[in-house]
N, C-alpha and C positions, 0 to 999 in steps of 0.2 A: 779699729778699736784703739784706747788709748789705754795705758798704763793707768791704772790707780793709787799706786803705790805713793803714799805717802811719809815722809822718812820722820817725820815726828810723830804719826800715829802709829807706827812700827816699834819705835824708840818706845811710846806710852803701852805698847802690847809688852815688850820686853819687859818693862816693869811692872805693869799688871801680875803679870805670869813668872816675876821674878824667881820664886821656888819650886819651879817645875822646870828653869833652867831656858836658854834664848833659842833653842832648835826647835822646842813645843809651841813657845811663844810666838816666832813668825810661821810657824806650822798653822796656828789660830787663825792669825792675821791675815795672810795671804787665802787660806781656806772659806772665810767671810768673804774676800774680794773676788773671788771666783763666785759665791753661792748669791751675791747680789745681784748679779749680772743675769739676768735671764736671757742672753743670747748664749750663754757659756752653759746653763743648767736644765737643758731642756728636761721636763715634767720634772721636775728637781732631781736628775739625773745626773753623777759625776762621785769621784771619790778623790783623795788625797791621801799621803805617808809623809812618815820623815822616818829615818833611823837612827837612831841616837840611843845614849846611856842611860839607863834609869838604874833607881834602888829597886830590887822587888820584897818582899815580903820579909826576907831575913834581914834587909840591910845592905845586900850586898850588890853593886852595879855588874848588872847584865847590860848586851846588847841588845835592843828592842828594833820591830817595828812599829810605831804609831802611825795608824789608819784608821782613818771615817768606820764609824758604827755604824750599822743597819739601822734608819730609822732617823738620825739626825741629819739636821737642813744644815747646809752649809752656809747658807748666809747667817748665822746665826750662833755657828757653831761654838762650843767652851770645851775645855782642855778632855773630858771629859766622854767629848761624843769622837775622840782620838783615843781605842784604847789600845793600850800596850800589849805587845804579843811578843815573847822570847823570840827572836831572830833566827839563832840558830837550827832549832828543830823544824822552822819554815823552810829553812836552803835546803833541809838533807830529803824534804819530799820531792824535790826533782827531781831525783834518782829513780822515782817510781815512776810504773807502766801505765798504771790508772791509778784512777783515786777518788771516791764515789763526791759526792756536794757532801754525804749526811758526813761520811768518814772526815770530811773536809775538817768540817764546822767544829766536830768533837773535838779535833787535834787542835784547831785552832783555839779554840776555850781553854783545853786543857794547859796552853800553855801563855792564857791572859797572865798577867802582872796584878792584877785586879781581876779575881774572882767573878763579880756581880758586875765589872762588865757589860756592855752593850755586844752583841756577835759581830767580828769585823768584818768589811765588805766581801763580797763575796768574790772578788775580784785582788784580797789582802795577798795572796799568792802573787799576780802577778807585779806588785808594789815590790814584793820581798826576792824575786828573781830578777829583778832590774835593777844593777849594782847601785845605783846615784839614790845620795843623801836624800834629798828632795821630790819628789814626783806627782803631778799633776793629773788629773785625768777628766774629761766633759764632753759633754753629750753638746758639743756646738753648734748651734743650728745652721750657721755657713759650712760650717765643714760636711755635717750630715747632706746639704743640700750639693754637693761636691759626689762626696761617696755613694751615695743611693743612687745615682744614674744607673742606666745599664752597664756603660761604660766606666764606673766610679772611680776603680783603683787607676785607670790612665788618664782620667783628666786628674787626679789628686797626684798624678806625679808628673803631669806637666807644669802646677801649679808648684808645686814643693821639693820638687827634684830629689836631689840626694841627704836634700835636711834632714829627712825623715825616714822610717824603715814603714812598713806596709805590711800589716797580718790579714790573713784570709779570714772571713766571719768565722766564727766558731762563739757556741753559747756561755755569757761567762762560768767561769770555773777554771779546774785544773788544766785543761784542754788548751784553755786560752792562754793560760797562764809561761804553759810549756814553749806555744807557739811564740809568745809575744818573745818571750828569753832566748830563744834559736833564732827569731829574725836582730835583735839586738846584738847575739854577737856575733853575726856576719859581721856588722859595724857599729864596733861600739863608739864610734864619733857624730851618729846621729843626736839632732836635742831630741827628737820624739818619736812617735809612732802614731800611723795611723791605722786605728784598726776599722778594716772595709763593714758600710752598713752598720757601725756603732759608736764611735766616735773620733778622741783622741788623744793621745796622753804626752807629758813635756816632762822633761827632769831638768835639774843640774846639782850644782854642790851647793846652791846657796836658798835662800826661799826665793831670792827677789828673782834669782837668774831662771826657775823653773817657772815660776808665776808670768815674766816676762815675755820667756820664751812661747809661753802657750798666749800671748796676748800676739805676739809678731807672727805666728805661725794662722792663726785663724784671721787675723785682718789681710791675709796672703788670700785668703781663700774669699775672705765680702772683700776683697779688691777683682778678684774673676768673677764675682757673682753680679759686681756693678759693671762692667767692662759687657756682659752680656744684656746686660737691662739696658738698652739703647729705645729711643721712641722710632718706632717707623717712618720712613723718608710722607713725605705730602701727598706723592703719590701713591702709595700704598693704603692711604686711606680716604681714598676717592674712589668713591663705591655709586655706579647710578641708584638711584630712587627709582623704586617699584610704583606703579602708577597709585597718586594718592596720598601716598608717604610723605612724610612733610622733613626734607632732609635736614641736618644737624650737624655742627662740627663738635666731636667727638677729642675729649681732650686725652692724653696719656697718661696713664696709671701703670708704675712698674710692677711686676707680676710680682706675690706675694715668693719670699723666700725661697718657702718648701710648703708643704702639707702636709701635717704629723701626723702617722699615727701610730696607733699600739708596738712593741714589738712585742714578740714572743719571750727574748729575752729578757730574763729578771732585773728592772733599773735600770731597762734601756727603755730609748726611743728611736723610731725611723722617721725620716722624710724625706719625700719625696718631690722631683721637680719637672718637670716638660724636659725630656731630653734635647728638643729643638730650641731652648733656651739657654743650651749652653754650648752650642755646636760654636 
């Protein structure tokens, strides 16, 4: 994959977005650049944050997280399908045992910046327990084609080593949320995470370093995906003709990616690949 990023359409996002301030603004920009890419947004699957200052209702600058809405495309996306959610009454749910989706969701409204609001992802948890500014998240269809082996999480760290920390599947929500923040600060000098059978997520402190970093971390993963698409040697495909049969040279076609389908979990997708294609 190749960078998008463009420093004057970043610079014209900035001032587009000039009074909502330059954190929301390449929050926008870089959120389009992921949501365009349909190798990064499988079934238009993925979310994004930033945490920053806003006014709320009285006037007065709170800390927010701003995260993708339930319902907006991110290739597309306007300041709007980012809403804002008070910060801190996110962190102090950590502290809890459980935490039901419906109990989720109220708490999270309850503490929109904006009332009328779209509901944030249902994954705003895990954005808000993972300290960095910036953070990324998509349903890659290299990376998925990595993780969904049988063996997913060891060939996704022979590919990715220590760049990255590694969460056991679990359905999103509180569950995940919890897990993804205890595999982070084992080490908090990973850029990202992979979470097994759903996808993957990048942070840093700036948009272009989070946005970047999730561009270098999945072309890690279609550089092992091509390394295994090799054509078979000449011999391999010299097959006798059955009496009759009117033989044929047989040209190579690389096996598709993965094969999507459904997941169970909510704004996810799975895919899956020939384990003997990636040995």
């Amino acid at each position: 994959m190749q960078s998008a990023w463009i420093d004057r359409d970043a610079d014209a996002a900035v001032a587009r977005y000039e009074n909502l301030g330059r954190d929301l603004a390449l929050r926008v920009y870089t959120t389009r650049l992921l949501g365009q890419d349909p190798r990064l947004v499988l079934h238009g699957g993925g979310n994004t944050s930033v945490k920053t200052r806003l006014a709320d209702l009285n006037g007065e600058d709170v800390d927010v997280l701003c995260v993708k809405g339930s319902g907006w495309d991110m290739g597309a996306i306007e300041p709007a399908g980012l809403p804002a959610v008070r910060l801190a009454p996110l962190l102090k749910l950590r502290a809890r045992e459980i935490l039901s989706d419906e109990e989720m969701v109220r708490l999270q409204r309850a503490n929109l910046i904006e009332p009328a609001a779209p509901n944030p992802s249902v994954e705003a948890l895990l954005h808000a327990f993972i300290p960095h500014k910036f953070i990324d998240h998509t349903h890659s269809t290299a990376v998925l084609a990595l993780t969904d082996q049988p063996d997913g999480e060891a060939l996704c760290r022979e590919v990715f080593g220590a760049r990255v920390g590694y969460v056991p599947y679990l359905m999103p929500g509180f569950g995940l949320a919890k897990a993804a923040a205890e595999v982070f600060d084992a080490d908090p000098s990973v850029e990202g995470l992979i979470l097994v059978k759903h996808g993957i997520f990048s942070f840093g402190t700036e948009a272009r370093q989070s946005y970047e970093r999730m561009i270098a971390l999945v072309t890690l993963a279609e550089q092992r995906l091509a390394k295994n698409r090799k054509p078979p040697s000449s011999a391999q495909n010299r097959r006798p003709a059955r009496r009759g049969q009117r033989t044929s040279r047989r040209s190579f076609a690389a096996p598709a990616a993965c094969r999507t389908t459904r997941s169970t979990a909510p704004g996810s997708a799975l895919c899956s690949t020939s384990a003997a294609t990636m040995r």
